[in-house]
Steps between C-alpha positions, in 0.01 A plus 500: 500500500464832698237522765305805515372483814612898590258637264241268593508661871534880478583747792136641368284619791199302385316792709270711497110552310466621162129568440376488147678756327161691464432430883844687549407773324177552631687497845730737376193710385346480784741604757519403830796387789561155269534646139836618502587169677354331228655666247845472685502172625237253334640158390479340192417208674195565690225301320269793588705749261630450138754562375497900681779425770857575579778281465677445820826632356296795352373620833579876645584363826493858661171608301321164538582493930314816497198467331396151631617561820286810509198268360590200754443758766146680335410102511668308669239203433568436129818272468558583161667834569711337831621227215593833268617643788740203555636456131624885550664393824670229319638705228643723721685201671307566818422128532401452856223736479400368115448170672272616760316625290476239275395290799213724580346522193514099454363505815236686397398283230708629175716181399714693245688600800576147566692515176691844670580277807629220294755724316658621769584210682593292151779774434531564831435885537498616843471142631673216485450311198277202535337327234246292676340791624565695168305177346218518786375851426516434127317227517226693716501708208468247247208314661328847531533492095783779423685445201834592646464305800468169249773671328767482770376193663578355203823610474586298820360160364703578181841570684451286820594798735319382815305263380488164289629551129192446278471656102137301495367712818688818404309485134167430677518850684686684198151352337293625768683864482495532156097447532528759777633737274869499564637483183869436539351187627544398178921504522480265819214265350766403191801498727288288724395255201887511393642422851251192526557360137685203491659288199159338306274746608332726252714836375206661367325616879820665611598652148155626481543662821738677439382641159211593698756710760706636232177634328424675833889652494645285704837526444650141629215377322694594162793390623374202582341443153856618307654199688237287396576614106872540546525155646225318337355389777138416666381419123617789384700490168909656559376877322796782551261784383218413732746434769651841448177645476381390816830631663492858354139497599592401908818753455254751384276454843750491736681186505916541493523132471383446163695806389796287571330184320400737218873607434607147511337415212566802349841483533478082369222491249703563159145514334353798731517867411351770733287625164352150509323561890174683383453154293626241814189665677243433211654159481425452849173613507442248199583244646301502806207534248576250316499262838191648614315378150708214533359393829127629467520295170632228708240110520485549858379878488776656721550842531783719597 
């Protein structure tokens, strides 16, 4: 089956803090050379912030460059603002200088920038790409406990780009950045537990992965799952309306594949009608409670 392994590893600057969203705003209330930084440039990621930052991709590179490099300058000791500082540079392409900076403010003891020095040198932006040194800073990250660190260290494990192939270690660390609060985590645990299961082994740990991904909106996570019920497989009984639930659902988040999978069996079920889809959902949702009370009802007192 199709690997995933592109959405397990995002060009996503895992960058800069994110204060508690109430810490932001009492920042922003206060004033002062970081605010606007803050406000501009704070990552999602930090694990001193919430869930206040800026995506990467979201960042005004021109706006951002400003205001932190205005607040790297009022204080020049606090590595936070030359990490925000960096994740401007790097949006506006200006990659030398973004990893300078990054290197500075790892230096000065902030090891989300670890993650900002791993991404350029695993896509190879401004340098060439090398993934054992992309895999060295992440792994600085993720032994300093960030999420995305874990995250894309174990994307590398999973894919066996510059290192040893191994789903069993690459599910460890999804674990451990799921805990850390990275949920996409989630996604690469059940690929993880699908790319180590072999013929004998238990379905129900990697098919309750993944309904644990989907229910986070993962979208290869439904995919995944309308396989599963399309083709009977991994204990699953052969279901077309839960299959073509599951696709509609990872077409409706983003996923083109499953738009394609979803029209095949559009196109070759003779039972399915469009008018029938709000009902293929409810199906599918009854079914996975059905397991659930099937398993917690189980002699050995398994859970999902």
């Amino acid at each position: 089956m199709p690997r995933f392994s592109l959405s397990l590893r995002p060009i996503i600057l895992a960058a800069t803090g994110t204060a508690l969203l109430a810490l932001a705003g009492l920042t922003a209330a206060q004033g002062g050379p970081g605010a606007e930084c803050d406000l501009l440039a704070a990552s999602p990621n930090d694990p001193d912030f919430a869930e206040a930052g800026v995506n990467q991709t979201d960042i005004d590179g021109p706006a951002a460059r400003d205001a932190c490099r205005a607040a790297h300058e009022a204080i020049p000791g606090e590595p936070r603002y030359t990490f925000q500082l960096a994740r401007a540079e790097q949006k506006l392409e200006n990659y030398g200088e973004a990893r300078k900076l990054f290197a500075a403010a790892a230096e000065q003891g902030y090891p989300l920038a670890e993650v900002g020095l791993g991404i350029l040198f695993d896509y190879g932006l401004g340098v060439e790409q090398d993934y054992p040194k992309a895999i060295a800073h992440y792994k600085a990250a993720a032994d300093a406990g960030i999420g995305v660190g874990l995250y894309n260290l174990a994307g590398f494990h999973l894919d066996g780009y510059g290192t040893r192939k191994d789903p069993t270690r690459a599910a460890e660390l999804y674990r451990k950045a799921m805990q850390a609060g990275y949920a996409d985590a989630a996604g690469g645990l059940a690929n993880a537990l699908h790319d180590a299961w072999k013929d004998g082994d238990d379905p129900k740990p990697v098919v309750d992965a993944y309904i644990a991904a989907a229910d986070r909106s993962i979208a290869f996570a439904h995919t995944v799952l309308g396989h599963f019920y399309r083709d009977g497989s991994f204990g699953l009984p052969v279901d077309p309306l839960a299959a073509m639930s599951h696709y509609h659902e990872a077409m409706q988040l983003g996923d083109d594949w499953a738009t394609l999978y979803l029209s095949r069996m559009l196109a070759f079920s003779g039972s399915w009608r469009p008018e029938n889809l709000q009902g293929s959902r409810k199906h599918a949702e009854n079914t996975h409670r059905q397991r659930e009370r099937t398993s917690q009802g189980s002699s050995h007192g398994g859970t999902l």
